[in-house]
N, C-alpha and C positions, 0 to 999 in steps of 0.2 A: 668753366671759362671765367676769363678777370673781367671784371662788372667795366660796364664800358658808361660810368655813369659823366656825364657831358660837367669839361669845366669851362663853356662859356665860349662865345665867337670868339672875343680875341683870341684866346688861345688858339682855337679854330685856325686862325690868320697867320701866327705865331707857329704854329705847328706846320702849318702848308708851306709856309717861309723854308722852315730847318728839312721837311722833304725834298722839293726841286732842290736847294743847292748841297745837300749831301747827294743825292739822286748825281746830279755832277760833278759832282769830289769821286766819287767811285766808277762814274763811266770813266774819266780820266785818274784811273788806279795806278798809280806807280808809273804816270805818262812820262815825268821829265826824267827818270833813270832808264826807262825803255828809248825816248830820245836820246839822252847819251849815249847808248848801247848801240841802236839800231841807226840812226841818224847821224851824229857824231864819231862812234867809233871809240866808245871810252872806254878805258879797261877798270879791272875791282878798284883803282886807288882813285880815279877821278870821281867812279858813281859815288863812292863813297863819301868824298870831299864834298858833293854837291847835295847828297841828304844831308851831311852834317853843316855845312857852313850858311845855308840857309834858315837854320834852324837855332844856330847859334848867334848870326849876327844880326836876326829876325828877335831872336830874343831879346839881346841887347838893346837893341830901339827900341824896345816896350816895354824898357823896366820904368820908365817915367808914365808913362800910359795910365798904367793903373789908378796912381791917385788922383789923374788931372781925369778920367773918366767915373771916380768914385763921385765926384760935384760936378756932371752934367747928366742933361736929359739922355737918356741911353737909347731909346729910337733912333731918333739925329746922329748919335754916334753909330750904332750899328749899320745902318746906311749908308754912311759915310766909309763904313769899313770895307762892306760889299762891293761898291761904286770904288774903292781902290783896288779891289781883287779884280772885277773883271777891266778893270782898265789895262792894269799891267800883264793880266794872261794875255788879252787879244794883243799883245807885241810881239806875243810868240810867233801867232800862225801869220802874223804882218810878214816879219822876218823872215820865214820860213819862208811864203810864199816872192819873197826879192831877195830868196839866194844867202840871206845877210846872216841865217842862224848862227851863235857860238856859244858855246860852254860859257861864258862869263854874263852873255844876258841869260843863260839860266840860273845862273849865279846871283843876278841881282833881283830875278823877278822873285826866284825864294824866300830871299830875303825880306823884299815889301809883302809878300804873301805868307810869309812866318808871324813878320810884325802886326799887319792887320788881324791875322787868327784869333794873337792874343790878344789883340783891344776888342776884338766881338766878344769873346769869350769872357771876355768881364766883364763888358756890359751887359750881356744875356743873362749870366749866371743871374746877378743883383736883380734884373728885372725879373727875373721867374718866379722868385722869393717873393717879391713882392705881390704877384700877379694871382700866385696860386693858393690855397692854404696848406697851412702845415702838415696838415691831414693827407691832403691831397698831392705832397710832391713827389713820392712814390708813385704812383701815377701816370704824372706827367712827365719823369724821367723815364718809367718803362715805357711808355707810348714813343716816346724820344730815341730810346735804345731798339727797339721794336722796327721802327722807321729805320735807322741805320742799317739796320742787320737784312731787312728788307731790300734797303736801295746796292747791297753790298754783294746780295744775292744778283741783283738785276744788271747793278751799274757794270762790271769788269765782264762777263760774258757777251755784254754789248757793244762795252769798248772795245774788248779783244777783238770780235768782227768788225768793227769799223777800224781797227787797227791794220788790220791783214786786207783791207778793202782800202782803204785811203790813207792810213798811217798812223802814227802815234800823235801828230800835231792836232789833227780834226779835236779828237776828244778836248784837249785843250782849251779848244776855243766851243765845246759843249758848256767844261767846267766856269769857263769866260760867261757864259749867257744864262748859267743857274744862277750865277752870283746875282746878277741884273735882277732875274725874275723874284729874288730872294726879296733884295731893298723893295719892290715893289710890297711884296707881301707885307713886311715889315710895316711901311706907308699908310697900307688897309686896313691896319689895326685899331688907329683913329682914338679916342678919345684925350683926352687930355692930360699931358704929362706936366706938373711942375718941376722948375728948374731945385734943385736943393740947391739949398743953402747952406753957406758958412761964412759966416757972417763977421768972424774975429780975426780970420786969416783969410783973404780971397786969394793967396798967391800959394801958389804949390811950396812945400819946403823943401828942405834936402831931407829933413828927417820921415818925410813920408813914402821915400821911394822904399822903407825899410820896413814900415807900419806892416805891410802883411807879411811878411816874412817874421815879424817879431810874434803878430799874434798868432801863426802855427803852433811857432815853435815852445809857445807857454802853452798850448793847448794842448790837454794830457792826452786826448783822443785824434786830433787832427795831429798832429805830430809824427804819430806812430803810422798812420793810413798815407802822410806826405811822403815821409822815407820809404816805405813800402811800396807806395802806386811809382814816385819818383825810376828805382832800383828796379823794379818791374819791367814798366816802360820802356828804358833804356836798354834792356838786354833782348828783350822782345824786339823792337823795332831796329837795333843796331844788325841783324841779323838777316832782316830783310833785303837791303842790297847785295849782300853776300850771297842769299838765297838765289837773290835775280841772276846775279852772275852764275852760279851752279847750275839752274836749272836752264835758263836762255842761252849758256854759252860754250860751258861741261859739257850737259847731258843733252844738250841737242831737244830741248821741247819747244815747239812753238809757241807763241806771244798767245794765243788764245789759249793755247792747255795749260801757260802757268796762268792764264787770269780765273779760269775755268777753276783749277787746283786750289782758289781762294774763296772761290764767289760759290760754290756747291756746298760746302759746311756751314755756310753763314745760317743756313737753316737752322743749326746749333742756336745761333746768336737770337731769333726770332722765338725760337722754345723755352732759351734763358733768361729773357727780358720778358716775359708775358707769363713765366710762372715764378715769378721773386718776389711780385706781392705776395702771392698763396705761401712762400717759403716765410717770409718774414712774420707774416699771421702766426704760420705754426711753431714756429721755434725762434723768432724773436730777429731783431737785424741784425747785434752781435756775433750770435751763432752763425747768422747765413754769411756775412762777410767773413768771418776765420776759415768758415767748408769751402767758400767757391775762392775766396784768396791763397789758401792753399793748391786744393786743386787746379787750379789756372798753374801755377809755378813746374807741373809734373808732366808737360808735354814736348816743348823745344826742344828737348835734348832729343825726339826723335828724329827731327830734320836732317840732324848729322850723318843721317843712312838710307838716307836716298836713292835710289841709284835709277838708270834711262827705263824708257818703256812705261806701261799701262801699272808694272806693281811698284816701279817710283813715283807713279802720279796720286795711285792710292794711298801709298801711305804717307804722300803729304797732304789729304786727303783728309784722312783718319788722323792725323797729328790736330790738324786745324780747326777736323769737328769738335774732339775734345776741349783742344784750349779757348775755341769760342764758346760752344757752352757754357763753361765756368763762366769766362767773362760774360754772357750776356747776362747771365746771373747775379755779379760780383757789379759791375756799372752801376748799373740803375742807383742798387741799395748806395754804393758809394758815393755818387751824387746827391742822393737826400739826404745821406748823415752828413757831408760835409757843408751842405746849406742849412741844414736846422742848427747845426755846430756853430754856425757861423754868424755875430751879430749883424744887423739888418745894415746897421753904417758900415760895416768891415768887408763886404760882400764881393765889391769890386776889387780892392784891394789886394785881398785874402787869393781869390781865383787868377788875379795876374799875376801874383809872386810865385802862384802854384804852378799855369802854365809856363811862365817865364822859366824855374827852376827846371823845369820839367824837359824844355825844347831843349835848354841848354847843356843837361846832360844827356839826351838823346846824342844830340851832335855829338857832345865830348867822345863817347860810349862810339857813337857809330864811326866817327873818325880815326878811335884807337883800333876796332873792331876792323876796320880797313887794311891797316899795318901790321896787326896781328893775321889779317887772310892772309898780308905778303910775303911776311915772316914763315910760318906755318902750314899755310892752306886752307882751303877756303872750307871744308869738311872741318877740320882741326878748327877754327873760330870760331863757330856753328856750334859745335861742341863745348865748348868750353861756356859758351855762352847758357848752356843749355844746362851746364851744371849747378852754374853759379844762380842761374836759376831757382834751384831745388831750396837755396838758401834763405830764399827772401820771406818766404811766409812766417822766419822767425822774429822780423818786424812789426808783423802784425800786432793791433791793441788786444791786449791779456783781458781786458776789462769791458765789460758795458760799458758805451759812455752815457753818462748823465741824461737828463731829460731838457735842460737849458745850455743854449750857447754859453762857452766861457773859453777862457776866462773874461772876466767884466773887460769892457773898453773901456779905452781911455777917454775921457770928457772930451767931448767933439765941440768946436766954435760952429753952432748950424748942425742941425737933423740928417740924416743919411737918406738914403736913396729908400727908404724900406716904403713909404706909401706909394712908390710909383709903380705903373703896370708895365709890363713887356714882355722877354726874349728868355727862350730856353738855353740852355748852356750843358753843353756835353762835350767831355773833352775826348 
């Protein structure tokens, strides 16, 4: 068993945070394309318009985020982020219940709900580093990825019943009231955060909306993991709506057997994150991120062959045990090498160009991936997607990387955020 050796209440508080509102990110699985679908009446080009433009113009709003949340207290912000998430979900089930629902307010709420993502996700990241030891963020990512894979199991075969019992909006406004309970935890955490300082520039510049995108891309080892996790991502997750459409609309399966169809492998994802420490002991982090980043890349193409009934549900099943495996494996490790990679100032920075990059080719990817169903069909997308797949593990770093963040930073006006305590960050 992986030593369950205690880092500390806050974390404690910190952790309880990232369970309730992933707990309701997953009851509400895939809620506003199943609205589309089941409520609106949307077909594969709009669902698809709607993962991707939330995602893309969620991104753009937060490419300035980054650096103006690298020099503030990052509790304050994370709260502030949550407290925007559940504000604009509960507009949904408002709407919903006064008649008023449309495709364009799911349009915008994406949007603020893309953008908020990424400024939590940068402020967690930088606090976690700070919070945990280096020793210890392997750990704390698998306890993080453990909890996911967890809530992932529980959240979608609960929403699927309350879906088929009061609809796809309810979850909605579950995922609305994890956020709240989330900011609270966050609040609980309590001790004292200084503001950082930069003392030589208090004004954001233009040249910092670049700072982390520059420091990837000089970085020998973050580099190669950014184009790889990036190209992953995007083929993985463009493929998703498509799925929705085949399986909810093709193949005639009910809203609960595809949430069911997701949420029963995740057990994979709970095996993979609680045995990555024990991997990384025996054969080093190098080694386990090339095994499980490969194998993660060797499943999708299954989905392409699907077909109705009990042996289409299995082997989408069996496709998703596999590729979550890898991944619960392949996460974890990638989150601590890309924060020990990463200097203690650059932290914020560094994880919002990541996620910014990242939403942005999602969208791009899920958008063309839309046009390409149209084109082609929505099997034939699937596929293609599934090949191009097989390609990406040759992104992957050749090399160990080093034992020190690098490259060096650039001379900061004012200290970075590295003595403050806080927020886990998984992307």
């Amino acid at each position: 068993m992986v030593s369950r050796r205690s880092l500390g209440w806050q974390f404690g508080w910190l952790w309880a945070a990232y369970g309730v509102s992933t707990l309701g990110t997953f009851l509400a699985f895939d809620s506003f394309s199943l609205i589309a679908i089941l409520a609106l009446h949307a077909g594969t080009a709009e669902v698809s318009l709607l993962s991707a433009a939330g995602l893309a113009v969620g991104a753009v709003v937060a490419v300035p985020l980054g650096p103006w949340v690298e020099f503030r207290r990052k509790r304050p912000v994370m709260v502030a982020m949550d407290l925007i998430r559940f504000a604009a979900l509960m507009t949904i089930p408002a709407a919903y219940a006064l008649g008023g629902l449309s495709f364009a307010q799911l349009l915008v709420v994406s949007v603020v709900v893309g953008a908020a993502d990424i400024t939590f996700t940068a402020a967690s990241g930088a606090c976690l580093k700070a919070l945990v030891r280096q020793e210890d963020l392997l750990i704390a990512n698998g306890r993080f990825e453990s909890t996911a894979w967890t809530a992932t199991m529980l959240g979608p075969p609960l929403g699927g019943a309350a879906i088929g019992m009061f609809g796809p909006v309810l979850t909605v406004l579950a995922n609305a009231v994890s956020y709240l309970l989330s900011a609270a935890g966050i609040r609980a955490i309590g001790g004292e955060e200084p503001r950082p300082e930069r003392a030589a520039a208090p004004r954001l510049r233009a040249g910092d909306l670049l700072d982390g995108w520059r420091y990837i891309l000089k970085h020998p080892t973050l580099r190669p993991l950014f184009f790889n996790s990036i190209l992953n991502n995007a083929l993985i997750m463009a493929a998703l709506p498509l799925l929705a459409v085949l399986m909810l609309s093709h193949l005639g399966f009910a809203p609960w057997q595809y949430c069911i169809a997701f949420a029963a492998p995740c057990v994979g994802g709970l095996i993979g994150s609680r045995v990555a420490r024990r991997l990384v002991t025996r054969f080093g982090q190098h080694k386990v991120l090339l095994a499980a980043g490969t194998l993660r890349a060797c499943w999708s193409i299954g989905l392409a062959f699907i077909g109705p009934g009990v042996a289409g549900l299995v082997l989408v099943m069996a496709v998703e045990l596999g590729l979550i495996t890898c991944s619960g494996v392949y996460n974890p490790v990638l989150a601590t090498c890309r924060l020990a990679q990463t200097a203690p100032d650059r932290v914020a920075r560094t994880l919002s160009a990541w996620s910014v990059t990242s939403k942005a080719t999602i969208a791009a990817v899920t958008a063309l991936w839309g046009l390409l169903a149209a084109a082609t069909g929505v099997r034939t997308a699937i596929a293609i997607a599934g090949l191009l797949l097989l390609a990406t593990p040759l992104l992957l770093p050749r090399r160990a990387p080093s034992a020190r963040p690098g490259p060096e930073a650039e001379p900061e006006a004012g200290p970075g955020p590295g003595a403050e305590p806080a927020q886990p960050q998984l992307s």
